[in-house]
C-alpha positions in Angstrom: 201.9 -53.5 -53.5 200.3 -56.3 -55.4 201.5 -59.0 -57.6 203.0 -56.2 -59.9 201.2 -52.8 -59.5 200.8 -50.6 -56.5 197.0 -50.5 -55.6 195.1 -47.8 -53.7 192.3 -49.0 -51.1 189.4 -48.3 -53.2 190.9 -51.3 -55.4 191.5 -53.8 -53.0 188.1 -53.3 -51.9 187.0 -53.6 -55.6 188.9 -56.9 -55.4 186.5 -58.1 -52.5 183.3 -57.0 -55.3 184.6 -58.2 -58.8 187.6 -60.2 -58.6 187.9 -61.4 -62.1 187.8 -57.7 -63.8 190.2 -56.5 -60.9 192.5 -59.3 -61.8 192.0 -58.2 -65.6 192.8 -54.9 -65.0 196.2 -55.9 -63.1 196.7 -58.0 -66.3 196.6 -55.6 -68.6 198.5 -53.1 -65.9 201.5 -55.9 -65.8 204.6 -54.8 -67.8 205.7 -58.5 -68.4 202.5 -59.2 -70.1 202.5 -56.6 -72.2 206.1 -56.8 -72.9 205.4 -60.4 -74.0 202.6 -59.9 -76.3 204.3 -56.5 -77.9 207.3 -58.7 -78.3 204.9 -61.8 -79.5 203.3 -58.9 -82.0 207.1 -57.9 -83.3 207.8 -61.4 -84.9 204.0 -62.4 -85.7 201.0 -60.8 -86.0 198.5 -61.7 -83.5 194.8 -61.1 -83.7 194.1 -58.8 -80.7 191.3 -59.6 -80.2 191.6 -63.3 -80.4 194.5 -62.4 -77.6 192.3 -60.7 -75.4 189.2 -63.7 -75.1 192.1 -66.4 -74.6 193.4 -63.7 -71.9 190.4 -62.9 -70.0 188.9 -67.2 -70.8 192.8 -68.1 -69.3 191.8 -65.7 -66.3 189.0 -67.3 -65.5 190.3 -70.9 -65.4 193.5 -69.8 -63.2 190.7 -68.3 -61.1 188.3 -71.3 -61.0 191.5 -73.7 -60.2 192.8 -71.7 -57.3 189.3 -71.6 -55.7 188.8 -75.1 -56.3 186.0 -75.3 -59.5 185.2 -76.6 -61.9 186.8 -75.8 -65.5 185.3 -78.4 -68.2 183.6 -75.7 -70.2 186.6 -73.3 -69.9 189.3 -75.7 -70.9 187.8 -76.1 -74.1 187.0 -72.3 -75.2 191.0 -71.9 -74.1 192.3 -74.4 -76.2 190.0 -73.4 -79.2 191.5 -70.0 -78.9 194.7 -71.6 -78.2 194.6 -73.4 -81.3 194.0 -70.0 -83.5 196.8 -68.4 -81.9 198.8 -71.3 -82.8 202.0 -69.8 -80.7 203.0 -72.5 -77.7 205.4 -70.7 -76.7 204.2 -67.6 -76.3 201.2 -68.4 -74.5 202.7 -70.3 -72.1 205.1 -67.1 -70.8 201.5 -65.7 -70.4 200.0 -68.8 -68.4 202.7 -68.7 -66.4 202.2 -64.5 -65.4 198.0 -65.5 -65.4 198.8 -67.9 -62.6 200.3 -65.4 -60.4 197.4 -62.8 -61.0 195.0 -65.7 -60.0 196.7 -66.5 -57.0 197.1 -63.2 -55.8 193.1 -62.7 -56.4 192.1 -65.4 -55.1 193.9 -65.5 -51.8 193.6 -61.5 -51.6 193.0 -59.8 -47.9 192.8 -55.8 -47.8 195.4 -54.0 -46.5 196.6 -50.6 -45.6 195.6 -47.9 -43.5 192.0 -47.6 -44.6 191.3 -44.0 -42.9 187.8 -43.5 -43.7 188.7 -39.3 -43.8 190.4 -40.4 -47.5 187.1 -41.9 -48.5 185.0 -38.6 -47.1 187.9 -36.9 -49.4 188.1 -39.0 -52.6 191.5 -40.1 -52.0 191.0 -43.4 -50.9 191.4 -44.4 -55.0 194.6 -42.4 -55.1 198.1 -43.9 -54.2 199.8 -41.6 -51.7 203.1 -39.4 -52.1 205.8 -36.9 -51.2 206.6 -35.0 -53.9 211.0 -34.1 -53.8 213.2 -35.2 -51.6 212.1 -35.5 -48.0 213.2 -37.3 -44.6 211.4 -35.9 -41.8 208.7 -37.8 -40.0 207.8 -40.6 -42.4 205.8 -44.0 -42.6 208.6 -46.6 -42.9 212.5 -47.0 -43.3 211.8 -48.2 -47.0 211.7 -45.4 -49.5 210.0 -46.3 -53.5 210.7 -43.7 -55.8 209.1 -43.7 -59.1 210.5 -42.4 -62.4 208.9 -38.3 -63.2 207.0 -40.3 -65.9 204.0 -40.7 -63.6 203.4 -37.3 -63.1 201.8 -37.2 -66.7 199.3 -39.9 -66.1 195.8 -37.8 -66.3 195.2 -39.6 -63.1 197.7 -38.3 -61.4 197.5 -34.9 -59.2 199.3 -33.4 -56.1 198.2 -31.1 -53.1 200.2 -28.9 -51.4 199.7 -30.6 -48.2 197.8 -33.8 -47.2 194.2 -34.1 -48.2 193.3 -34.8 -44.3 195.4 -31.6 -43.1 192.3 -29.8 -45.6 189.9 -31.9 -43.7 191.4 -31.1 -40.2 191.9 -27.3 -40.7 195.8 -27.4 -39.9 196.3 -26.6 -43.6 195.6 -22.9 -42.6 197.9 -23.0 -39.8 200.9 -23.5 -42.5 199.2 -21.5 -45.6 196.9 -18.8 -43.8 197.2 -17.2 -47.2 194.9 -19.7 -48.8 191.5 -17.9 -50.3 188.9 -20.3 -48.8 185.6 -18.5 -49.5 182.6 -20.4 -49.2 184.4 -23.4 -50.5 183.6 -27.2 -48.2 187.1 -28.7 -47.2 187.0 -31.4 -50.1 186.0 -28.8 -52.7 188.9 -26.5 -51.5 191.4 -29.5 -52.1 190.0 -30.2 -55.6 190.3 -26.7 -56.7 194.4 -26.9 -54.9 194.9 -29.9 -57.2 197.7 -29.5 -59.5 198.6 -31.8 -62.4 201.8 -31.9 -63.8 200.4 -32.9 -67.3 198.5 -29.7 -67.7 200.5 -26.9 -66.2 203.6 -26.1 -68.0 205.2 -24.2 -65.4 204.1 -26.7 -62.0 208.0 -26.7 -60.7 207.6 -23.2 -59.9 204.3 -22.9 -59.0 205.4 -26.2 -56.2 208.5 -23.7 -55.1 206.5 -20.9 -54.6 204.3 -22.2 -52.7 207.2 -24.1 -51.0 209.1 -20.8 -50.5 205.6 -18.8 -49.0 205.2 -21.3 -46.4 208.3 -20.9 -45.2 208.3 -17.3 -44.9 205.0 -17.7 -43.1 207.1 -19.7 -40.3 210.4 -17.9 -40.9 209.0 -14.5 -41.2 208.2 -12.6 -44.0 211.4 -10.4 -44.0 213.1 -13.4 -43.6 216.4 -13.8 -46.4 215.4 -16.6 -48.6 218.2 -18.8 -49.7 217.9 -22.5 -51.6 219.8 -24.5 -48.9 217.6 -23.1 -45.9 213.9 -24.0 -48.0 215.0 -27.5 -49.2 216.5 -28.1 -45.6 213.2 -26.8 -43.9 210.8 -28.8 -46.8 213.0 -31.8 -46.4 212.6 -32.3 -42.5 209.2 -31.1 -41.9 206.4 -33.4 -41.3 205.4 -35.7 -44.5 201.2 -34.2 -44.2 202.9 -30.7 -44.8 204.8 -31.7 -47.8 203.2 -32.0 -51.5 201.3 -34.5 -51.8 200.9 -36.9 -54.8 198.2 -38.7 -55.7 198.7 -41.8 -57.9 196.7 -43.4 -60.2 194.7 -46.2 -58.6 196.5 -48.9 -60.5 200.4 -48.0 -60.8 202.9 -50.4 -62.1 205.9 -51.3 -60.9 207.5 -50.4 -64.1 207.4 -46.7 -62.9 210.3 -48.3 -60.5 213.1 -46.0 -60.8 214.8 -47.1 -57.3 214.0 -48.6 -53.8 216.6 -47.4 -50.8 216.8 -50.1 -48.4 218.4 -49.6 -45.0 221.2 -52.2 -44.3 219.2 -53.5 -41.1 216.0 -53.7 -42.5 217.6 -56.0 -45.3 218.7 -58.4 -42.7 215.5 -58.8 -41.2 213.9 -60.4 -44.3 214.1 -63.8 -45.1 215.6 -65.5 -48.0 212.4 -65.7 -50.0 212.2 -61.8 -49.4 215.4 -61.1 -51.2 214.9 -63.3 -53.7 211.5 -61.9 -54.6 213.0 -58.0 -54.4 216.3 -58.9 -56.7 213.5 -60.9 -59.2 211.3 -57.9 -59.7 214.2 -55.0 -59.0 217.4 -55.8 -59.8 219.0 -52.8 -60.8 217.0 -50.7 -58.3 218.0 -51.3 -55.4 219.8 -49.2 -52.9 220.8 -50.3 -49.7 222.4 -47.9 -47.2 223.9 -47.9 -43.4 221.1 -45.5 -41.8 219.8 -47.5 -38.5 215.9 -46.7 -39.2 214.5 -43.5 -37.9 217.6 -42.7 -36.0 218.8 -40.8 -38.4 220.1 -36.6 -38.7 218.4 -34.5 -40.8 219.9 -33.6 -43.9 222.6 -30.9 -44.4 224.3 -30.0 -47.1 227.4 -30.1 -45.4 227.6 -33.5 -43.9 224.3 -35.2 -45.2 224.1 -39.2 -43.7 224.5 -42.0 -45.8 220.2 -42.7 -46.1 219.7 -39.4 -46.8 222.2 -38.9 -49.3 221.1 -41.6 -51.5 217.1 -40.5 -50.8 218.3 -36.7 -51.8 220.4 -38.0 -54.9 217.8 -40.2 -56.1 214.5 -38.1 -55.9 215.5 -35.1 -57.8 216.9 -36.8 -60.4 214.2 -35.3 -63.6 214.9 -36.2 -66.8 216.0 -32.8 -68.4 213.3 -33.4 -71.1 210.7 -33.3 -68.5 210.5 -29.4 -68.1 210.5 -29.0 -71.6 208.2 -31.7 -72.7 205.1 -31.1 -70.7 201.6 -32.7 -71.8 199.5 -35.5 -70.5 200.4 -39.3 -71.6 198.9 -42.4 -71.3 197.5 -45.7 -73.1 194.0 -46.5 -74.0 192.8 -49.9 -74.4 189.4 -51.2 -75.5 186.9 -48.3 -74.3 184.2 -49.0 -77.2 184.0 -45.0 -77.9 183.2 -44.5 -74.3 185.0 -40.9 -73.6 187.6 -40.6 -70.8 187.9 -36.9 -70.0 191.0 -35.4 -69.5 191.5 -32.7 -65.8 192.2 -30.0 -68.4 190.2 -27.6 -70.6 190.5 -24.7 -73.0 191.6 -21.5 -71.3 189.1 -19.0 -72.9 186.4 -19.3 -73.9 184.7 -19.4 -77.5 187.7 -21.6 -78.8 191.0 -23.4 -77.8 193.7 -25.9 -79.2 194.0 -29.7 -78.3 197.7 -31.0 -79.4 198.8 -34.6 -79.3 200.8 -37.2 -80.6 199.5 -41.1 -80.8 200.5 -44.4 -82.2 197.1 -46.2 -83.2 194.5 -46.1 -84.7 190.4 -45.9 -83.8 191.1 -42.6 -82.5 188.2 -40.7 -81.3 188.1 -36.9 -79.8 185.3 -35.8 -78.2 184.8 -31.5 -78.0 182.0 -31.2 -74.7 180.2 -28.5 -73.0 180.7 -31.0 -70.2 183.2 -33.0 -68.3 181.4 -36.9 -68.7 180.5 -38.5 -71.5 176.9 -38.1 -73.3 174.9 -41.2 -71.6 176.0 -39.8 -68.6 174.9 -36.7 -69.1 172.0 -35.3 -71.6 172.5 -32.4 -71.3 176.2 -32.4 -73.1 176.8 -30.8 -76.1 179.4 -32.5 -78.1 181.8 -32.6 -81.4 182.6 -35.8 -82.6 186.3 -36.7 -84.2 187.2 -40.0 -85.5 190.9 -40.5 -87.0 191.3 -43.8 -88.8 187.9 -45.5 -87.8 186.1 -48.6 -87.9 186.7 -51.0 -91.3 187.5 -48.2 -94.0 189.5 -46.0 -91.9 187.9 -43.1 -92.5 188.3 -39.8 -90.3 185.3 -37.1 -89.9 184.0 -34.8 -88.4 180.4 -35.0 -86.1 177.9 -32.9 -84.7 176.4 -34.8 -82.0 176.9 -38.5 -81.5 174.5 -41.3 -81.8 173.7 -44.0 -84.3 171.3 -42.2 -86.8 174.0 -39.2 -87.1 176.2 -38.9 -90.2 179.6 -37.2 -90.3 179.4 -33.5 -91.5 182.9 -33.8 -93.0 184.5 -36.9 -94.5 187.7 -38.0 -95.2 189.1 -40.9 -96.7 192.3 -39.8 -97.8 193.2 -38.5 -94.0 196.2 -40.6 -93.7 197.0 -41.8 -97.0 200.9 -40.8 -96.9 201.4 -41.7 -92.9 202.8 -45.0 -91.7 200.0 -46.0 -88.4 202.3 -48.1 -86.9 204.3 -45.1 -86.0 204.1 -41.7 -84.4 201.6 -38.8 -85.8 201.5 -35.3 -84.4 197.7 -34.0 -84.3 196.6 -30.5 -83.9 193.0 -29.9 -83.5 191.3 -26.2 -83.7 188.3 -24.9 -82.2 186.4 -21.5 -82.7 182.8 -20.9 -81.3 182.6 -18.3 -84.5 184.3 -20.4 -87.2 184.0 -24.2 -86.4 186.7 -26.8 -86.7 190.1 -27.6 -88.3 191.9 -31.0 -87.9 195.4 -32.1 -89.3 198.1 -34.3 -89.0 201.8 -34.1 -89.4 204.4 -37.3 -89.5 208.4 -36.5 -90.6 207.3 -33.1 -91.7 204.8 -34.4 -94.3 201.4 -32.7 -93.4 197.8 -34.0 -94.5 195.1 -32.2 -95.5 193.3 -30.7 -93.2 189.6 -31.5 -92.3 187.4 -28.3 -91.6 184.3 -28.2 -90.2 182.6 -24.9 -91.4 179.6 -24.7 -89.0 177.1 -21.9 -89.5 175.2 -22.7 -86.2 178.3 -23.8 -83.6 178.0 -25.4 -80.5 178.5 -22.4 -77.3 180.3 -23.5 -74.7 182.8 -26.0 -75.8 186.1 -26.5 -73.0 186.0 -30.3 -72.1 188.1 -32.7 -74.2 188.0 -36.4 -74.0 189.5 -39.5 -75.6 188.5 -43.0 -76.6 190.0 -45.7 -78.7 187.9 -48.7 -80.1 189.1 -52.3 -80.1 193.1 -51.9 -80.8 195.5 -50.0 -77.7 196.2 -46.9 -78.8 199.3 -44.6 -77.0 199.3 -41.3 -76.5 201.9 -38.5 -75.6 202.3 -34.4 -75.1 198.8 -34.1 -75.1 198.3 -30.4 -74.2 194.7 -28.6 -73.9 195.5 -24.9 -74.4 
C-alpha cells in the first residue's frame, strides 16, 4: 500500500528507475485528485491540458524540495501556469495531495515478498488475491476487500490456483484433470487465465472448477451439496484458492471494507488509527477473533471474524452478472493502442460493443495483439470517433501519416450530447467490410460503412486509444 493505491513489486521497483513518472502515475491513480479537478471542471472549465503541465511542473518541484534541490527554474513555469489557471483555491487542494506523492517518492524503500518465481511467471506486476470468501491458511489477521468493480479492469485476471503452485507442479495434485500438453508451466497459467470482463458466464466457470476439485479429493461419487464446497473452498490453503491478479496500480477507491481484529487494533499507535479512519471511515470492520486462533467457518455457528469476512466478500452488486464487459479510463495515450485480453470468437468477422464518455476516440481492428510500431507485420483498421480539431469520425485502412480515411464523416455526432454517455456498436466482416454507429436516449446516427473490395484476413485483436482529453469507458464486450 502506497500513499493511495496498492502497488505490485514490479512498481516499486519502477519507483527505484523513474521516480517522477511513477509518482505521475500514482497522481493520476489518486481518487482525491481527480475528484478535485472533475469537481474543479463542474464549476469552471479548465484547460486540460494547461492542468496536466502545472501537474506534472508541481511534481517535479515537490520532488526537487524533498530531496533537497534546487527549484528557481521550476517555481517560475508553476506560477506561469498558475497564473492561467487563475483558480487559488483549487490548486492549492492539489499542492497539498502533490506533497504527499512527493514524499512518499522520495523517501520510498521496496517492500513485499519479492519471490523471484513471480517474476519467472509475470506476476510480479500483478497485485495478489483470493477470489470469495476464504479463511484458511492466510498472510495476515487484516483482511482488504475490494468492491466486484475491479474485476472489469482489462488488467485484471484470476487463476485457479497460485501462479507458483503452476511453477511447482502441486497444481496437478489438486486438478489432475488439467490438459497440459506440450505447454511450459508459465504458458499453461496464461492460457488458465480468466477475466471477468470478457467471459459472461465466469461465476460458473469459477464453481465448476471449484466443485471438480473437490470431488477429486472427496471422490467422484461423492454427493455434492453447497454448504460442504464453500466450507472445503473456504478453509483450504489460500495457493489452492482462485487467485486474482490486480492491476499493477489499484486505488484505494476500489475499498469496499477492511476487517480488523480487535487486538490487532490495539497494537497500533495513535497515528495508525488516525491515518486508517482519514482514508477509510466507513470501511472499517473490527471484530473479536484473536488472530489465527480462530475455527473454521460453519454455517451453523460461524465465529465472529469469519462472519463478517463471509458477509462481506460475497456481497456482488446484482448488476454485476448481468452487466458483464470490460471498463476502464484512458488518459493521454497519443493514439498509441492498448489491446484489450479479448478477441472475436470466429473467425472472418466479429462485434466490438461499448459505451464511452469522451471524445478522441480511436479503435484499432488488428491481425495482432500490439500496436503497429511494435509490430510490422500487423495488419490494421483504423476508427476515429470525434477526432482532432473538426471532430470528424472515419474510417482507415492502415495507419500512418500519408494515409487518408476511406470513409468520412462529419455529421457522426451531430444530434449527441459528448459530455454524456454514447452506446457504440462496431461490425466486422472479412467478406463485406465495416459498419459503425452510435446510439444516445434512443436516437441513432448514421452509420459509417466501410465497403472494402480487398479486406483485411485475419482481423480478431481490438484495441483502444484516446488522444489528449480522458476518455471512460464501460460494457465493452468483444464478441
Amino acid at each position: 500500500m502506497l500513499s493511495g493505491c496498492l502497488v505490485s513489486k514490479e512498481f516499486q521497483d519502477y519507483i527505484a528507475k523513474n521516480p517522477f513518472k511513477a509518482a505521475l502515475s500514482l497522481t493520476r491513480a489518486d481518487s482525491v485528485i481527480r475528484g478535485v479537478i472533475f469537481e474543479a471542471n463542474k464549476k469552471h472549465h479548465i484547460n486540460r491540458r494547461t492542468m496536466d503541465d502545472w501537474i506534472k511542473c508541481t511534481l517535479k518541484r515537490e520532488l526537487c524540495i524533498a530531496r533537497k534541490q534546487g527549484t528557481r527554474d521550476l517555481d517560475k513555469i508553476v506560477l506561469s501556469l498558475a497564473r492561467k489557471i487563475n483558480r487559488r483555491r483549487t490548486l492549492e487542494r492539489l499542492r497539498v495531495e502533490i506533497r504527499k506523492f512527493a514524499n512518499v517518492i522520495a523517501n520510498h524503500k521496496s517492500t513485499g515478498i519479492g519471490y523471484h518465481i513471480d517474476k519467472h511467471m509475470g506476476t510480479n506486476r500483478n497485485i495478489f488475491s483470493i477470489i470469495g470468501p476464504h479463511t484458511g491458511v492466510h498472510y495476515g489477521d487484516i483482511i482488504i476487500v475490494l468492491a466486484p468493480e475491479i474485476m472489469r479492469h482489462p488488467d485484471f485476471n484470476m487463476t485457479p490456483q497460485a501462479a507458483t503452485a503452476f511453477h511447482s507442479g502441486k497444481v496437478y495434485n489438486h486438478r489432475p484433470f488439467c490438459q497440459t500438453g506440450k505447454k511450459e508451466k508459465r504458458e499453461l497459467c496464461d492460457a488458465s487465465k480468466v477475466n471477468a470482463g470478457a467471459i459472461r458466464n465466469w461465476p460458473e466457470v469459477l464453481a465448476t472448477d471449484i466443485c471438480a476439485q473437490y470431488l477429486e479429493k472427496k471422490g467422484r461419487n461423492a454427493a455434492l451439496k453447497s454448504v460442504d464446497v464453500l466450507d472445503f473452498y473456504m478453509s483450504r490453503d489460500s495457493h489452492f484458492c482462485w487467485e486474482g491478479h490486480l492491476p499493477s496500480l489499484t486505488p484505494l477507491s476500489y475499498v469496499q471494507n477492511i476487517i480488523i481484529p480487535d487486538q490487532v487494533w490495539k497494537q497500533f499507535t495513535r497515528d495508525d488509527k488516525s491515518n486508517f479512519h482519514n482514508k477509510f471511515r466507513h470501511q472499517i470492520q473490527r471484530c473479536k477473533s484473536k488472530g489465527r486462533s480462530f475455527r473454521i467457518w460453519s454455517p451453523t455457528n460461524p465465529p465472529n471474524w469469519n462472519k463478517h469476512a463471509f458477509s462481506s466478500m460475497v456481497h456482488i452488486h446484482p448488476p454485476f452478472h448481468r452487466d458483464h464487459g470490460f471498463a476502464f479510463t484512458l488518459e493521454c495515450l497519443k493514439t498509441r493502442e492498448a489491446f484489450l485480453p479479448a478477441r472475436f470468437r470466429r473467425n472472418g468477422g466479429g462485434t466490438v460493443s461499448f459505451t464511452a464518455k469522451g471524445i478522441n476516440i480511436f479503435i484499432t481492428l488488428s491481425t495482432h495483439g500490439e500496436p503497429s510500431f511494435k509490430n510490422k507485420n500487423a495488419r490494421e483498421y483504423h476508427i476515429g470517433i470525434m477526432a482532432f480539431e473538426k471532430h470528424e469520425s472515419w474510417i482507415k485502412k492502415g495507419n500512418g501519416k500519408g494515409i487518408r480515411p476511406i470513409v468520412l464523416a462529419r455529421d457522426f455526432h451531430s444530434r449527441f450530447n459528448t459530455a454524456a454517455w454514447i452506446d457504440y456498436t462496431i461490425n466486422y466482416d472479412s467478406r463485406r467490410g465495416i459498419e459503425v454507429f452510435a446510439c444516445q436516449r434512443g436516437h441513432k446516427s448514421r452509420p459509417m460503412v466501410l465497403n472494402d473490395n480487398n479486406p483485411l484476413r485475419g482481423i480478431c485483436h481490438v484495441g483502444f486509444s484516446c488522444w489528449n482529453h480522458p476518455v471512460e469507458f464501460k460494457k465493452v464486450i468483444i464478441a
